[in-house]
C-alpha positions in Angstrom: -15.8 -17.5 6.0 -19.6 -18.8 6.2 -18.5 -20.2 9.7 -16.7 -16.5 10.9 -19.9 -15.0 10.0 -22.2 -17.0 12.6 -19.3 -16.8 14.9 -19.0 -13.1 14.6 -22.9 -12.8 14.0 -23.5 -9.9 16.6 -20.2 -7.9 15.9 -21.4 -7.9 12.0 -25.1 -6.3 12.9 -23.3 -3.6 15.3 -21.1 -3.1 12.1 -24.2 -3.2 9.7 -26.4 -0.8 12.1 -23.6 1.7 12.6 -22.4 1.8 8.7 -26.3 2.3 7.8 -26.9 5.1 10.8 -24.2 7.1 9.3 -25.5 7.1 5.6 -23.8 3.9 4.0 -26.8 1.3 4.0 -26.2 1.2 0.2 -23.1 0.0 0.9 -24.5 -3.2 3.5 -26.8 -3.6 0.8 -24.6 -3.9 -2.1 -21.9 -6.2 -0.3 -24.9 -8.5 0.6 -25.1 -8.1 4.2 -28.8 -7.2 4.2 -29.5 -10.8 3.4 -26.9 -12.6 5.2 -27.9 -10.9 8.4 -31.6 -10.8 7.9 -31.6 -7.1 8.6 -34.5 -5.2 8.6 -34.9 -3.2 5.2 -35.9 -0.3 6.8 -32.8 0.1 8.9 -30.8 1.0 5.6 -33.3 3.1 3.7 -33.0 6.8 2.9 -30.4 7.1 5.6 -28.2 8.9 3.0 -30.7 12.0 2.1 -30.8 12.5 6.5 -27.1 13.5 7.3 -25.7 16.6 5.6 -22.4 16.0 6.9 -19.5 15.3 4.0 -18.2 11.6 3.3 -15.1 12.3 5.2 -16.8 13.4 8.4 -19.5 10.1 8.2 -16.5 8.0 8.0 -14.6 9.3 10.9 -18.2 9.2 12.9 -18.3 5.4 11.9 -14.8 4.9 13.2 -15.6 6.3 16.5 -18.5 4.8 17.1 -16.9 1.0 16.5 -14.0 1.6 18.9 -10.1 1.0 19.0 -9.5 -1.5 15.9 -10.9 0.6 13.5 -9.6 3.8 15.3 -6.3 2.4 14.9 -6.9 1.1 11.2 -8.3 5.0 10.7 -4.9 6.2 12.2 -2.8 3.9 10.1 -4.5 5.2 6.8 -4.5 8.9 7.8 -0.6 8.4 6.9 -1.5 7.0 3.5 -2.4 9.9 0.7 -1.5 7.6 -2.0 -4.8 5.7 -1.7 -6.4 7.7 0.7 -8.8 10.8 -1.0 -7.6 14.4 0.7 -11.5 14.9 2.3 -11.2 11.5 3.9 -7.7 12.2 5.2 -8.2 15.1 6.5 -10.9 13.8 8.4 -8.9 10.2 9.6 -6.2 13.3 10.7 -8.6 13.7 13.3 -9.3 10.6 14.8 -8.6 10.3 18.7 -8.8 7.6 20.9 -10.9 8.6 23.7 -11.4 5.2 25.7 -11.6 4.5 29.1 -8.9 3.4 31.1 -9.2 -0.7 32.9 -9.1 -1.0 36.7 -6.5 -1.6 38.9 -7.1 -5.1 39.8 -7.3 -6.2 35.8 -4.1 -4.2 35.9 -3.0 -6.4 39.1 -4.0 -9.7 37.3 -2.2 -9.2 33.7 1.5 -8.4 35.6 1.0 -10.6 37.8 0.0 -13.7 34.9 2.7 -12.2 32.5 5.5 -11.8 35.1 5.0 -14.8 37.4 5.1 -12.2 40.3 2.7 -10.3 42.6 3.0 -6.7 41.3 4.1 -6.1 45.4 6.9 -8.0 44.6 8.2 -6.3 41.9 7.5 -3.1 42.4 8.0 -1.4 46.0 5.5 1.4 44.7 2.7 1.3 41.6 0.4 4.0 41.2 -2.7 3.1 40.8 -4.2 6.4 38.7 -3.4 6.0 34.6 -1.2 8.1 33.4 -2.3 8.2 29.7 -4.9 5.8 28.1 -5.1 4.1 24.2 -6.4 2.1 22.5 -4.5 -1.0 23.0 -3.3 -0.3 26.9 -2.6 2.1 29.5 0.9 3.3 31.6 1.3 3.4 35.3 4.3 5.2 37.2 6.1 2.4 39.5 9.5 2.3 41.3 11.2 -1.4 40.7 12.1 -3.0 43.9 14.7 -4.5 42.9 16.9 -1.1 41.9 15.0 1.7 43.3 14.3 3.4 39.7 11.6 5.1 38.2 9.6 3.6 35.5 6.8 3.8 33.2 4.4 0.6 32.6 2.7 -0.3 29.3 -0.4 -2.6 30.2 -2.1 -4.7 27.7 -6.4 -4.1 27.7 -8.1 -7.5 28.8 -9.1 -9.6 25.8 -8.1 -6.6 23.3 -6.0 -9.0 21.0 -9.5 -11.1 20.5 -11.4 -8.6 19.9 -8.5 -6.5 17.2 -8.5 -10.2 15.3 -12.6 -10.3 15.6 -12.7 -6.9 13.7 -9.8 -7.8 11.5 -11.6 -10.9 10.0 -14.7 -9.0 9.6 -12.9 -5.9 7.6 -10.8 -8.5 5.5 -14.5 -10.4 4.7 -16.0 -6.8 4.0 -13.0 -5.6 1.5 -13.7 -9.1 -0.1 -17.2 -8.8 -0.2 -17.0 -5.0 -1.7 -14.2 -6.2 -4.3 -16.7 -8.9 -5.8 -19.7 -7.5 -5.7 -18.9 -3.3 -6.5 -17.3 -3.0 -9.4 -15.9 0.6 -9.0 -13.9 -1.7 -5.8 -11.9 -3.9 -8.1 -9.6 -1.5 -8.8 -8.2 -0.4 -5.4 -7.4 -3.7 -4.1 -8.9 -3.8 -0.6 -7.7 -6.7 0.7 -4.3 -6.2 0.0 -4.4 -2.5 1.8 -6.8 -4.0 5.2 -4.2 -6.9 5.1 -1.5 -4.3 5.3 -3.1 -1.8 8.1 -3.3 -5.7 9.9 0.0 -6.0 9.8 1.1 -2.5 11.2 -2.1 -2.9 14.0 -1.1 -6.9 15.1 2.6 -5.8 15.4 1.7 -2.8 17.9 -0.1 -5.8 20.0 3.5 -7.2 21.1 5.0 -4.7 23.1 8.4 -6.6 22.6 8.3 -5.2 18.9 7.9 -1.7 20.4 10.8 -2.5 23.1 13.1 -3.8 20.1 12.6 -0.7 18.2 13.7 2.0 20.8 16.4 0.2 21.6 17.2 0.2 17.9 16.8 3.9 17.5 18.4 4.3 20.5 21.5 2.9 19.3 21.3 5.4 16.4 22.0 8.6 19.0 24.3 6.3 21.2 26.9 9.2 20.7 25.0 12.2 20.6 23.9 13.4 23.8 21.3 15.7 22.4 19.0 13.1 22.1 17.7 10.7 25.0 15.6 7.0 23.9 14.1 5.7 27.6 15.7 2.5 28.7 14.2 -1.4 28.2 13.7 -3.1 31.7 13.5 -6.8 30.0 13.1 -8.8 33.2 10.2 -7.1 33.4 8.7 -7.1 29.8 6.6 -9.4 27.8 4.0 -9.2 24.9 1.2 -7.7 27.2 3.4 -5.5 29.4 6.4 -2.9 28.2 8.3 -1.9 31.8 10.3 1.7 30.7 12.3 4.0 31.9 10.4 6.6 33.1 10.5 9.9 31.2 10.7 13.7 33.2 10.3 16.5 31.9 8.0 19.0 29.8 5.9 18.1 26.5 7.5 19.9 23.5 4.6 21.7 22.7 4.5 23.2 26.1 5.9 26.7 25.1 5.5 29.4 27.9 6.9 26.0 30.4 9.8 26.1 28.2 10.5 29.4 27.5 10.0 30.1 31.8 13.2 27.3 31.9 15.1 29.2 29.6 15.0 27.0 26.8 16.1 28.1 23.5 13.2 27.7 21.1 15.6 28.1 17.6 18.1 25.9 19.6 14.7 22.7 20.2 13.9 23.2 16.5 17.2 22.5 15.1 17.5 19.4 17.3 13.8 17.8 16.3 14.8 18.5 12.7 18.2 17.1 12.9 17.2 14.2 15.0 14.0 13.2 12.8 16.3 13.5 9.4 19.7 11.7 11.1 16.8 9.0 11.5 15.1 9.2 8.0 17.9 9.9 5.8 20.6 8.5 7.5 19.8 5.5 9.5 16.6 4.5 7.7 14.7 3.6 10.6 12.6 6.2 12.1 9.9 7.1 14.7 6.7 7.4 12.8 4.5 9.2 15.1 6.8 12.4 16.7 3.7 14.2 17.6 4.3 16.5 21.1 2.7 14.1 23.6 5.4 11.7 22.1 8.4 14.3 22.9 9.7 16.0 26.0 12.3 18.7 27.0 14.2 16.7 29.7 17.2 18.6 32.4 19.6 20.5 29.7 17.4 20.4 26.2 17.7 17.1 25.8 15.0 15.7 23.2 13.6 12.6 24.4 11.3 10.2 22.2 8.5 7.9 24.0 6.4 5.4 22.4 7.8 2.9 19.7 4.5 1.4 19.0 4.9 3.0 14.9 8.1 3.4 13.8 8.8 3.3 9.4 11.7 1.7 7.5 13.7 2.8 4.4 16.0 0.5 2.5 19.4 2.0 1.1 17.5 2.2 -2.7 13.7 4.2 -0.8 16.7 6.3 1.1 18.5 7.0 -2.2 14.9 7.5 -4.3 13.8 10.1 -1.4 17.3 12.3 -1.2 17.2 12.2 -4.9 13.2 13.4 -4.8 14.0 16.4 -2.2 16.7 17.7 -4.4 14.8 17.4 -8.0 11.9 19.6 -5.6 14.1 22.1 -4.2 15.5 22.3 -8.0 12.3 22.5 -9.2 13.2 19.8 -12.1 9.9 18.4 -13.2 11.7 15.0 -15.3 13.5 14.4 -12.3 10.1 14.2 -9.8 8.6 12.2 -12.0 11.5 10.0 -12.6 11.9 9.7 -8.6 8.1 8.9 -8.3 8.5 6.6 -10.8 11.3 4.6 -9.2 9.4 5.1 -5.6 5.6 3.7 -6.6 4.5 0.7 -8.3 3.1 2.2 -11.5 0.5 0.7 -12.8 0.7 -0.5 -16.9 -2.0 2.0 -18.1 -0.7 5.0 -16.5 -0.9 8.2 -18.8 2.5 9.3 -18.5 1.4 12.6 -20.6 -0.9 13.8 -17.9 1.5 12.5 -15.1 4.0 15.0 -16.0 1.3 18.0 -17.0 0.2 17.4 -13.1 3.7 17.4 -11.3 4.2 20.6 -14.1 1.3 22.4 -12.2 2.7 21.3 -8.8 6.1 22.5 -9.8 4.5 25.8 -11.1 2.3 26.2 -7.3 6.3 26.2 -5.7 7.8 28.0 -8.1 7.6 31.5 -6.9 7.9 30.1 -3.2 11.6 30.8 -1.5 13.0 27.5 -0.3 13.0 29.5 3.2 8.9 29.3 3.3 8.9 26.2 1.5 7.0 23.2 3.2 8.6 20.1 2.7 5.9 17.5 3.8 3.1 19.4 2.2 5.3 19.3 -1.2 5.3 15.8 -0.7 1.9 15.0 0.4 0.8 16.7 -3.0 3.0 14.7 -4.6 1.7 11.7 -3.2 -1.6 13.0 -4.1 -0.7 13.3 -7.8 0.6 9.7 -7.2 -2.8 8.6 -5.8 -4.4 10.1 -9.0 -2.8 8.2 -11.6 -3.1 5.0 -9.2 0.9 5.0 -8.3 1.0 2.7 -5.2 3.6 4.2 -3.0 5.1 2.2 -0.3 3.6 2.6 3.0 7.0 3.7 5.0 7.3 6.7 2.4 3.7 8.2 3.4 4.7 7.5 6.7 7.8 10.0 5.8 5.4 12.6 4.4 3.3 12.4 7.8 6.0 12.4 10.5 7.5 15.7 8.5 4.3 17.6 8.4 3.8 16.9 12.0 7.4 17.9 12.8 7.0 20.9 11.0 3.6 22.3 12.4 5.6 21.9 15.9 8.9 23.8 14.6 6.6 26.2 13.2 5.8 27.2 16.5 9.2 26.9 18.1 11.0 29.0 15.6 8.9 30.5 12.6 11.8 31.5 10.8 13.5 28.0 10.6 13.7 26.3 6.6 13.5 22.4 7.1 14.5 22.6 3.1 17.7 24.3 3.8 18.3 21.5 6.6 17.3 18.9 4.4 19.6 19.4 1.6 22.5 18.6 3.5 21.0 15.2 4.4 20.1 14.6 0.5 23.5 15.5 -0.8 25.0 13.2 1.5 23.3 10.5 0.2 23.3 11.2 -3.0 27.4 11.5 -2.9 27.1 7.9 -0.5 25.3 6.7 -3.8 27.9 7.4 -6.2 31.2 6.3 -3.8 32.8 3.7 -4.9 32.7 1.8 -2.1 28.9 1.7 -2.3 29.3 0.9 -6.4 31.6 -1.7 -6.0 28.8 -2.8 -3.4 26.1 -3.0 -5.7 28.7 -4.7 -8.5 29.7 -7.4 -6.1 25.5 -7.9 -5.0 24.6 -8.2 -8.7 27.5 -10.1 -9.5 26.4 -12.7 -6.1 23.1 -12.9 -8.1 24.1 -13.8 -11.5 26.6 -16.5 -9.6 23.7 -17.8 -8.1 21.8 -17.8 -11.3 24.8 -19.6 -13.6 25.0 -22.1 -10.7 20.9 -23.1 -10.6 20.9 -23.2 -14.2 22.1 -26.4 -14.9 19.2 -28.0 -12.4 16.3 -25.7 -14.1 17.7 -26.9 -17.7 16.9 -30.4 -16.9 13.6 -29.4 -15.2 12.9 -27.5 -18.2 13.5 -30.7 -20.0 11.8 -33.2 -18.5 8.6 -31.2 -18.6 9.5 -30.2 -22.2 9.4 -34.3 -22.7 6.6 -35.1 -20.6 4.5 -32.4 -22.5 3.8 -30.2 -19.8 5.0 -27.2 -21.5 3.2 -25.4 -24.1 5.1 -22.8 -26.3 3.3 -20.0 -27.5 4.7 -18.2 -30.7 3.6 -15.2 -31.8 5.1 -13.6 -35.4 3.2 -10.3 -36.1 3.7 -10.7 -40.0 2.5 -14.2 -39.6 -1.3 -13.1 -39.8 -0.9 -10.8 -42.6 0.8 -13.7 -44.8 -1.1 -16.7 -44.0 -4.4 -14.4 -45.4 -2.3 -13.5 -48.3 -1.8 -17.7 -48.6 -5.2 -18.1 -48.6 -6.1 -15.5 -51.3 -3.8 -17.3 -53.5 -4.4 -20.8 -52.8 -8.6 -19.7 -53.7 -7.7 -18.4 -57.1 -5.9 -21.0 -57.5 -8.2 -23.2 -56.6 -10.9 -21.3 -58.7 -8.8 -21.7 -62.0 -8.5 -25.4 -61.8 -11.8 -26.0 -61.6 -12.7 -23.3 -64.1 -10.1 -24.7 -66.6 -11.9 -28.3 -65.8 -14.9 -26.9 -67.0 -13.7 -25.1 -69.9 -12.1 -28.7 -71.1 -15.7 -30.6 -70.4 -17.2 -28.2 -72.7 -14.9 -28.1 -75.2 -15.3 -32.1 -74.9 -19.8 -31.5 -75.3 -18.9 -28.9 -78.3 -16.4 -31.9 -79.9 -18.6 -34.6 -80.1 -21.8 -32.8 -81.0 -19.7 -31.3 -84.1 -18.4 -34.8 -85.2 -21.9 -36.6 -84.6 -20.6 -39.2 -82.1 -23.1 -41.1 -80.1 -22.1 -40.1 -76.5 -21.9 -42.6 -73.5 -25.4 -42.6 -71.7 -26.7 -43.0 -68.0 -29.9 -43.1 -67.4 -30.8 -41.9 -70.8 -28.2 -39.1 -69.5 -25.4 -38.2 -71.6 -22.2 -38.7 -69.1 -20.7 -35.5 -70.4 -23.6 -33.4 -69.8 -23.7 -34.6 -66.3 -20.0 -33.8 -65.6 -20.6 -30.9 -66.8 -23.7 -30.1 -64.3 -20.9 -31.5 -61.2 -18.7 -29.0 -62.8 -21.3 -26.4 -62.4 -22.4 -26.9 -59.1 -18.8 -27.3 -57.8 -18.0 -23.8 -59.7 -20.8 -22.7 -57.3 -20.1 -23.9 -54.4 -16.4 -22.5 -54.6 -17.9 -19.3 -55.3 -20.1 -19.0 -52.6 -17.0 -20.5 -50.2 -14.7 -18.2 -51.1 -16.5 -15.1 -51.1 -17.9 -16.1 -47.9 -14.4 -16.2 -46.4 -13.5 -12.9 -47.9 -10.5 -14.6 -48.9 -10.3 -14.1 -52.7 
């Protein structure tokens, strides 16, 4: 890491100075970077007490200022309540990326390195002016030459992946730093969660991912003509460039447009909701990011998604645990959200399960009087999720990701059709599943998958006896016993060992001076030694070892 740091050297002061101008120079200084950069103290001193602006909006400043890696990284935890604080997400919510757009001829130069062609030769027209701008690259408009069609290019930015794993390193070393050193850190595992916003920002850098996963969710809607996925030109596609079909039509949040086409707003609402919940609760493998830039009205209503860059996955079991989570809300059964949360978030082993079910009481309570009509069913579960983040439940990424693509579907159906209850839409979708769980196609499903297991088990047993063995031989195991009554009865032992102990040697005594009293009353010459009569000094040993019990076993408390 020592060896990053010099690397990285000028990237880690831009990081330092930015942190510090914003109000976290405690922070540099606590992690140690003051002294591994030989800062200047005064850079990060009483910055704090200057800016009056909340935590939340210094954060997002922070962000900004240091450019796409940590925008995206702020994007990818806006989606994440369970660890995120509200004040802090509401302010990531915010984050946009306003970046420049790369010239033509760097455009020129990657399409023609990634595709072995002059752009002129595969494309009989490319226009020049960017169509939208990010973070990671930009789109062109371009007719193929080979076919005559329309489509849409996803560019690469020069050296972007460089400078993403640059700022990657350095956020993994700062998480590290801040674990060790801070110890209010230790507890919300940093490195695990920057190692898992790396994961979800590196994939987004191959644009074959992205191509993969429209054509995936394409081939969810392969029979519903409602709902349009572009096309994948793959001749024409790498890592650093994404060639599309190109999109036309009107942004979803362009309203009067729509309404001027004749467009039926109840009709576009219905659609979005059924699409995004055939895709959640059904198919398990959903576009994460439906905002209204990513969704157009194309020729008849037809709902097209664009941009596959974020996209979340459910298993059969999160599908199951999220139909059963909608119903115990619309229910309003308290044991059964907890129950579903439970089975959802890695709990940790000190949760207080007495104020988890008080809390979800009280959210349970805030819905109660609420008609299922005017319910809101992300905001339900982003409070849930924010319960969850209070009792340090770790819910999987791809479920906050569910929470965010809902709210963000329902502030756009909001404003297509007021009067439309996502809950009343939903439940269908939940009781299907639920009723999918109990079939007995799927039971004999999970049978036969547990029974696969324990075969597998019964038939590596054998081999991990005799490993068990030969360790067992060669002393390489150590058993560790532990019988609570044990304790209480090996004390007990003791106690009774000590008195007996004490009685022997107090009976010895007794008979050495019964011997003394004998032979003084029948006027026998003792033995001598040293002018010492041997009785009188057994009978000081006596003593002294009568003593020295005493002060043993009273010592040990033992007696």
């Amino acid at each position: 890491m020592i060896g990053k740091r010099i690397r990285h050297i000028k990237r880690y002061r831009d990081v330092a100075k930015v942190l510090a101008r914003h109000g976290f120079g405690f922070f540099v200084e606590e992690v140690g970077l003051l002294h591994m950069l030989s800062l200047p103290k005064r850079l990060f001193t009483h910055t704090e007490e200057l800016d009056p602006m909340s935590v939340g909006e210094r954060i997002r400043l922070v962000i900004e200022e240091l450019g796409p890696t940590y925008i995206k990284i702020g994007q990818i935890a806006s989606t994440r309540a369970d660890i995120i604080p509200p004040g802090i997400l509401n302010e990531l919510e915010k984050l946009q990326e306003n970046v420049p757009s790369f010239s033509f001829e760097e455009v020129s130069e990657i399409i023609e390195e990634e595709l072995g062609s002059p752009l002129e030769e595969i494309f009989s027209s490319f226009d020049a002016n960017v169509m939208a701008a990010a973070s990671i690259g930009q789109v062109h408009r371009a007719t193929l030459r080979s076919t005559g069609e329309l489509v849409a290019v996803k560019v690469q930015r020069p050296q972007i992946k460089g400078m993403i794993e640059t700022d990657l390193e350095i956020l993994l070393d700062l998480a590290g730093l801040a674990e060790n050193r801070m110890k209010r850190m230790e507890r919300l595992q940093l490195r695990d969660v920057v190692e898992e916003f790396a994961k979800s920002l590196r994939s987004e850098l191959d644009y074959t991912i992205e191509g993969r996963n429209a054509e995936k969710i394409a081939k969810q809607f392969k029979n519903d003509k409602s709902v349009h996925i572009p096309s994948i030109y793959w001749d024409y596609s790498t890592k650093k460039v994404l060639t599309m079909e190109f999109v036309e039509g009107l942004r979803l949040n362009q309203f009067e447009a729509l309404e001027k086409k004749g467009y039926d707003h109840k009709v576009l609402a219905e659609q979005l909701v059924q699409a995004l919940f055939q895709q959640i609760l059904i198919e398990g493998f959903f576009h994460a990011d439906p905002h209204p830039g990513n969704l157009f009205i194309l020729q008849g209503g037809v709902i097209s998604f664009i941009d596959f860059g974020m996209v979340g996955r459910l298993t059969l079991d999160m599908k199951h645990n999220f139909a059963s989570l909608i119903i115990a809300m619309m229910r309003q059964d308290t044991d059964r959200m907890i129950k579903a949360v439970l089975r959802i978030g890695i709990v940790p082993e000190d949760v207080n399960l007495p104020s988890l079910v008080n809390d979800v009481d009280e959210l349970r309570e805030k819905y109660m009087d609420v008609p299922l009509s005017r319910m809101s069913l992300g905001e339900a579960i982003s409070d849930l999720f924010e319960v969850a983040f209070r009792h340090q439940i770790r819910i999987p990424s791809d479920f906050t990701m569910v929470a965010k693509c809902l709210l963000i579907m329902e502030g756009i159906v909001e404003k297509l059709d007021p009067n439309l209850s996502i809950m009343d839409m939903a439940e269908p979708f939940g009781i299907q599943l639920l009723k999918e769980r109990f079939r007995p196609r799927t039971i004999a499903g999970r049978l036969w998958h547990n029974v696969s297991d324990y075969g597998d088990l019964l038939v590596d047993l054998p081999k991990q006896m005799k490993d068990l063995m030969r360790n067992l031989v060669r002393g390489r195991i150590r058993i560790e016993v532990s019988v609570p009554e044990l304790d209480s009865f090996l004390r007990k032992l003791d106690r009774i060992t000590n008195q007996i102990s004490f009685s022997i040697v107090l009976l010895s005594f007794s008979i050495v001076m019964a011997g003394i009293i004998i032979a003084s009353a029948l006027g026998q010459q003792p033995i001598m030694f040293w002018q010492i009569s041997v009785i009188e000094i057994g009978a000081g040993m006596a003593g002294l070892m009568l003593l020295w019990l005493f002060i043993s076993i009273f010592k040990s408390g033992k007696f």
